[in-house]
C-alpha positions in Angstrom: 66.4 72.4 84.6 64.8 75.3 86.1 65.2 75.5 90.3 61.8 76.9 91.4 61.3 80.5 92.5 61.5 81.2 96.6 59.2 83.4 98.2 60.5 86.5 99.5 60.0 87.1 102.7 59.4 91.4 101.9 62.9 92.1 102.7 65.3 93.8 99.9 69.0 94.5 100.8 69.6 98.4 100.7 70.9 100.3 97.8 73.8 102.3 98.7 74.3 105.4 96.4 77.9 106.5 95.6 76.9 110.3 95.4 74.3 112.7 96.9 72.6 113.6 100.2 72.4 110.1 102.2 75.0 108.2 100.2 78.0 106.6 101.8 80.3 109.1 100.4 78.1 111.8 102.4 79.1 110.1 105.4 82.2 109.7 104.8 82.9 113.6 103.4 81.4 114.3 107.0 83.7 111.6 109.0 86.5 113.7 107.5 84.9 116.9 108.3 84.7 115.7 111.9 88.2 113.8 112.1 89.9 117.2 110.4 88.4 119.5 112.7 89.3 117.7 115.9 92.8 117.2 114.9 92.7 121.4 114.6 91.3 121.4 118.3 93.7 119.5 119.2 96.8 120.9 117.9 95.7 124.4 119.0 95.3 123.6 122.3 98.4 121.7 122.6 100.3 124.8 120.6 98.5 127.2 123.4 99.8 124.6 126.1 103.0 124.7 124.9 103.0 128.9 124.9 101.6 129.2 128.0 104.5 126.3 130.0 107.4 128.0 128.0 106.4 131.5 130.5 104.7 129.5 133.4 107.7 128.0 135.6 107.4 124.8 136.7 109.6 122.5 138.8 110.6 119.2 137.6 107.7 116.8 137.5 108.6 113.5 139.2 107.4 110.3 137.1 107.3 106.9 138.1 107.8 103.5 135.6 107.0 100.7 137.4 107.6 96.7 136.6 107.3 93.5 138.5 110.5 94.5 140.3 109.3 97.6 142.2 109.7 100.9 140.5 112.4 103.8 139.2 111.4 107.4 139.9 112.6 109.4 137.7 112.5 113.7 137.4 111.2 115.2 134.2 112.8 118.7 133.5 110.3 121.5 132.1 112.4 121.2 128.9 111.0 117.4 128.0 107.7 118.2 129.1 107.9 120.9 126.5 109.2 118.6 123.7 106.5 116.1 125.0 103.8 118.4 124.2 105.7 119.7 121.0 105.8 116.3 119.6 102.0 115.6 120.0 100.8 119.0 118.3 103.1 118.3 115.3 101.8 115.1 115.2 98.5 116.1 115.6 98.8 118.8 113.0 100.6 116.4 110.8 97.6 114.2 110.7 95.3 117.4 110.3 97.5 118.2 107.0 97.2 114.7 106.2 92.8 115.0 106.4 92.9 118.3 105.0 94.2 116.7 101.9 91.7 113.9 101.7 89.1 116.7 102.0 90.1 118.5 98.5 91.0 115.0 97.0 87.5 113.9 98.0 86.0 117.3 96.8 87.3 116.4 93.2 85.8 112.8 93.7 82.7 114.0 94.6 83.0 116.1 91.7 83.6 113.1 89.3 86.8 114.3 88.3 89.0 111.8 90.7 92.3 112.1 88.6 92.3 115.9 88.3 95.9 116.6 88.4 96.3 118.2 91.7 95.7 115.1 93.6 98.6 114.3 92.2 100.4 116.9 94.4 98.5 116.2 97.0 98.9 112.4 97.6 102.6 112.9 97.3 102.0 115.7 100.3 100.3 113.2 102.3 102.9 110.2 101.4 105.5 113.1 102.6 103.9 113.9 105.8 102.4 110.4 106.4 106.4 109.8 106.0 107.9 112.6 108.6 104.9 112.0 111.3 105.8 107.8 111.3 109.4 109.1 111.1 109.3 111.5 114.3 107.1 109.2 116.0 109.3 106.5 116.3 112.2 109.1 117.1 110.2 110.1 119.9 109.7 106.8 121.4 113.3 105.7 121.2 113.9 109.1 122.8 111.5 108.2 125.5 112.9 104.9 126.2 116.0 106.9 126.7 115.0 108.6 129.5 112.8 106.2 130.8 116.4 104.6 131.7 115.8 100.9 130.7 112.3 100.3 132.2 110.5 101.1 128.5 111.3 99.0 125.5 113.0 101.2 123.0 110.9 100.3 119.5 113.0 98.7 117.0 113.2 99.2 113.1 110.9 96.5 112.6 107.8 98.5 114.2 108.2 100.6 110.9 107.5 98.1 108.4 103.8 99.1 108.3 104.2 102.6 108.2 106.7 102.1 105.3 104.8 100.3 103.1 102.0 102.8 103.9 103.9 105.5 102.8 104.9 103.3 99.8 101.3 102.8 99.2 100.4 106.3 99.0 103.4 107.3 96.3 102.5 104.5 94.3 98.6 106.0 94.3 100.1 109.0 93.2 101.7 107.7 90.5 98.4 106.0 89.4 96.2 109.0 89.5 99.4 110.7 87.6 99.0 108.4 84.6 95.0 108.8 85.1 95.7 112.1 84.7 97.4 111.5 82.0 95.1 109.3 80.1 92.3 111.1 80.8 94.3 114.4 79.0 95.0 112.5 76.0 91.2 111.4 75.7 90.5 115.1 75.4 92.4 115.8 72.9 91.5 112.6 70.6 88.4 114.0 68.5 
């Protein structure tokens, strides 16, 4: 039996293309543009920041964590202000790296060669630096709740599980575009 045709009511869902000017991967080469370039700003002005505080002297900074209790003031020395400072421009230019990456592995995608072998390389680099930014992040915090004296939680191991499997994620792509890679090296050479 044959269900009877429905008007249309002049409406037809959008086409998205894949590649070319107005396609999503347009949009999304210029997210990356945006996102890369703002972690640069970033991490230069927190680098300059960081130059400028090491010959500006400052007294200690007085910070206070407060709870339903009341509150604990506690003195910052110019020395964790510094590493403060440090830590958010690594990880800032960590995650710069990181889109800098994506940028050339997207290059070769818009290309249509997605498993040239260099994003090989590269998704390892940004397994490796996805890796040491989740790493020194979490170091940070615990060193935080340090000094914070009690009043912070420190983060246990357990907060890491995501970025793990993350990281694990990202070496297990690289080991997929590897054997693309390598397929796709073999199919040249078959005649």
């Amino acid at each position: 039996m044959r269900l009877p045709k429905m008007p249309t009511l002049g409406l037809r869902a959008p086409t998205l293309r894949t590649f070319g000017p107005g396609s999503v991967s347009s949009l999304l080469n210029i997210a990356l543009a945006v996102a890369y370039w703002l972690m640069i700003a970033l991490t230069v002005l927190l680098v300059v920041c960081f130059v400028v505080l090491v010959f500006v002297p400052v007294s200690n900074l007085g910070l206070t964590f407060t709870d339903d209790a009341g509150g604990t003031q506690i003195p910052v020395p110019k020395a964790y202000i510094l590493f403060g400072i440090g830590a958010f421009a690594g990880y800032f230019g960590g995650f710069a790296l990181i889109l800098g990456h994506l940028r050339r592995i997207f290059r070769t995608l818009a290309l249509g060669d997605p498993f040239h072998p260099a994003n090989v390389r590269r998704l390892k680099q940004i397994g490796l630096i996805l890796a040491v930014v989740t790493g020194g992040a979490w170091l940070g915090q615990t060193l935080v709740a340090r000094i914070a004296r009690g009043e912070l939680d420190a983060p246990s191991i357990f907060n890491l599980a995501t970025p793990v499997f993350s990281v694990l994620i990202v070496f297990v792509l690289a080991e997929v575009f590897r054997e693309g890679a390598r397929l796709r090296r073999e199919s040249e050479l078959t005649i």
